[in-house]
Each structure stands twice: as C-alpha cells, then as structure tokens.
KOLLUM-817747 format. One record per residue: residue in three letters; y negated, x negated, z negated of N, C-alpha, C in turn. Coordinates in steps of 0.2 Angstrom, whole numbers, plus 5000, padded with zeros to 4 digits. Each point is the difference from the previous one (the first is absolute). Example, Ala and Ser with C-alpha at 12.3 -4.5 7.8 and 13.67 -1.06 7.14 Angstrom:
<recs>
ALA502849344961499450045000499449965000;SER499550025004499449964999499550044997;
</recs>
This chain:
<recs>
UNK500649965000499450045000499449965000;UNK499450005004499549975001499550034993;UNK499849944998499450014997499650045003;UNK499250004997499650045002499549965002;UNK500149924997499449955005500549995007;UNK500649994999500350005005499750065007;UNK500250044997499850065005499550015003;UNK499449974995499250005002499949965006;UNK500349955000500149915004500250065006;UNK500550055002500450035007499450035004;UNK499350044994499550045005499649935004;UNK500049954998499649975006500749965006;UNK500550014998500749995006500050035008;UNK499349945003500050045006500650025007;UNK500549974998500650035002500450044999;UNK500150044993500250064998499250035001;UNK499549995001499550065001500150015009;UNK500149955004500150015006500850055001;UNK500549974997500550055000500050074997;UNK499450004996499950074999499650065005;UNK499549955003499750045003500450015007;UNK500649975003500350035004500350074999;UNK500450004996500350054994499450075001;UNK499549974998499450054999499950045006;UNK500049965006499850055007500550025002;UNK500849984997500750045004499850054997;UNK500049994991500250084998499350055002;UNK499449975004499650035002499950035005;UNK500449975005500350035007500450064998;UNK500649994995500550044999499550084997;UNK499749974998499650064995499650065004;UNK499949965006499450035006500550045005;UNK500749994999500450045002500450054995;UNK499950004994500350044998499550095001;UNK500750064999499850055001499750024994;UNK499650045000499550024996499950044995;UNK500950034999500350024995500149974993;UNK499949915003500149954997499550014991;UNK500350004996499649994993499449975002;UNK499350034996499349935001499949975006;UNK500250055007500249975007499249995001;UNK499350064999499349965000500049944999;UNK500050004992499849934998500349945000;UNK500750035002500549925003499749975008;UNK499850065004499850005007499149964999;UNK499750024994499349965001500149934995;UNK500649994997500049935000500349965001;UNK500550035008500449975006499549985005;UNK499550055000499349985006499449954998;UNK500149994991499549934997500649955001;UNK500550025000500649924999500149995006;UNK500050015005499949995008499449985003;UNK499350014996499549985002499649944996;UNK500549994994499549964995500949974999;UNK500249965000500749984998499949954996;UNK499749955001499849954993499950034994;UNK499650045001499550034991500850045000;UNK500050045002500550044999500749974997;UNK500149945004500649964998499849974992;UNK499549985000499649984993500150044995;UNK499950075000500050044996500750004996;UNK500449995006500750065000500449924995;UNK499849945001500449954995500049994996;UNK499550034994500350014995500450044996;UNK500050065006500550064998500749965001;UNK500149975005500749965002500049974995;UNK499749954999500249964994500250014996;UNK499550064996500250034994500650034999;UNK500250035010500550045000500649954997;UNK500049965002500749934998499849964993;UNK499550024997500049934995500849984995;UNK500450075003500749994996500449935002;UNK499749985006500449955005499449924999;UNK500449935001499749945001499750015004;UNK499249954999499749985007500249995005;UNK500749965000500549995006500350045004;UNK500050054995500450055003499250055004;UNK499750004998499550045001500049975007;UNK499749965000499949955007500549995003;UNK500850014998500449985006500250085004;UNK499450064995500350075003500250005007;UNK500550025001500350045008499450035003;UNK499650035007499550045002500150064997;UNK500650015000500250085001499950044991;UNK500149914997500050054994499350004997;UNK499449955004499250024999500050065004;UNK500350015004499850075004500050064995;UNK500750004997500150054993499450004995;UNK500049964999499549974996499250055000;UNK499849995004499550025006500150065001;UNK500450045003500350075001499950044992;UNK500549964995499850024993499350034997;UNK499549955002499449994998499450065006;UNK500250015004499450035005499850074994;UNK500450054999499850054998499549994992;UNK500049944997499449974995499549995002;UNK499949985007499449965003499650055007;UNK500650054999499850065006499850074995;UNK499549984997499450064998499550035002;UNK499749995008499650045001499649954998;UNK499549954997499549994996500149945004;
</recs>
C-alpha cells in the first residue's frame, strides 16, 4: 500500500497523467454514443464534450480520483496499471465529475 507522500509524488507522473487522459477521451467517445436512457446521460454527455475538447485539464482533474481510486495498491503497481484497468478506473469516476456544474 502506497503511502500518501507516495501517492502525492504520482499527481505530477506525467506518464500516468498522459495514460489517463487517453482513458479519458475513450470513455468520452463511448459516452457520446451512449443511448439516452443511460443514468446522468446529460451530464455524462456535457462532460464527454469538455473531455473531448479540453483533455489535459480534464485528464488533470480526473487523477486524483484514479489515484485515490487505487491508494490500496504500490506506486508500482499504480504505474505498471494495464490501459484497460485506468479505463475502469476512469469509467468508475465519470458520474462524480459529470454534474452539470
């Protein structure tokens, strides 16, 4: 389990912030096709259209939800995440960050 100065040291890791913001514009595409049935479909759709048009800050935002999401796991393992499990990661986190506001 990573400490928390550990963990601090991961939001300037601009590698895992560059792997996040891929993450960020897949689940953002995926989002911009969902049916409208979809729970929060608004607000998930207006913060797939700032995650598409601003990916950086948006990527910024969303990493320390991921982090926090794993602080159960080593920095190394944080860092050596698979894509597919920051995409979870990411998917988990949209509906906290897609308010509307």
């Amino acid at each position: 389990m990573a400490t928390y100065v550990e963990l601090t040291t991961l939001q300037s890791d601009t590698e895992l912030r560059n792997k996040i913001e891929v993450a960020v514009a897949i689940a953002a595409i995926a989002i911009m096709g969902e049916a409208d049935t979809v729970p929060n479909n608004v607000n998930r759709r207006l913060w797939a259209k700032e995650a598409l048009a601003h990916p950086i800050t948006v990527a910024q935002e969303m990493q320390w939800g991921a982090i926090c999401a794993n602080a159960g796991l080593t920095v190394a393992q944080i860092r050596a995440a698979p894509d597919t499990n920051l995409l979870a990661v990411v998917n988990s986190l949209v509906n906290l960050y897609a308010t509307g506001v």
